[in-house]
C-alpha positions, 0 to 999 in steps of 0.5 A: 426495518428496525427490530422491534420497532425503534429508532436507530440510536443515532448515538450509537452510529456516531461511536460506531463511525468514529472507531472506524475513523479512528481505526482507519487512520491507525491503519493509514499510519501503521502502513506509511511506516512499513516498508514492502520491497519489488524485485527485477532480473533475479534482485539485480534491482530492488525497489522500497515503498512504504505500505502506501505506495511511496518510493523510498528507496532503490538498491541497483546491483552494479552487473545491471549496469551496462552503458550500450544497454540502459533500457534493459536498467530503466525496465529493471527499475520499472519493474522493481517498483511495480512488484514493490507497489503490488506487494504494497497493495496486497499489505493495504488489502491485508490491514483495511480488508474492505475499507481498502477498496474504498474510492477516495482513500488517500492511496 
């Protein structure tokens, strides 16, 4: 129920939808340009991912290569990209609070 009896300005809703709109789609943007980093093995392998998820880079110590071992490489990289997509999420959480948990948002 409306205090006082009134109609909601429906003008007011509008405004109010579009500034969060509006403030959603900066917050989108400020987090495809910041970059989070993952780590594996003690830094051996280190993962980049921009704020939404994105792989944008890969950094691999030269002592994690071992040609007789290239599982224990593919699980390092694994894991690097996990904490990196952890770290993104938790950035995302931090910038869209609720908004983040929003089904159908594009990350």
């Amino acid at each position: 129920m409306i205090p006082g009896g009134g109609q909601p300005n429906m003008q007011q809703i509008l405004q109010q939808a579009q500034k969060m709109q509006q403030d959603l789609a900066r917050a989108q943007e400020e987090l495809a340009r910041t970059e989070v980093e993952g780590q594996a093995g003690g830094g051996l392998v280190k993962a980049t991912v921009s704020g939404a998820g994105e792989l944008r880079g890969l950094v691999i110590d030269p002592k994690a290569v071992d040609p007789e071992d290239t599982e224990t490489l593919a699980d390092l990289v694994v894991a690097a990209v996990q904490a990196a997509n952890e770290n993104a999420q938790a950035l995302q959480k931090d910038k869209l609070g609720p908004l983040a948990d929003m089904p159908g948002l594009p990350f």
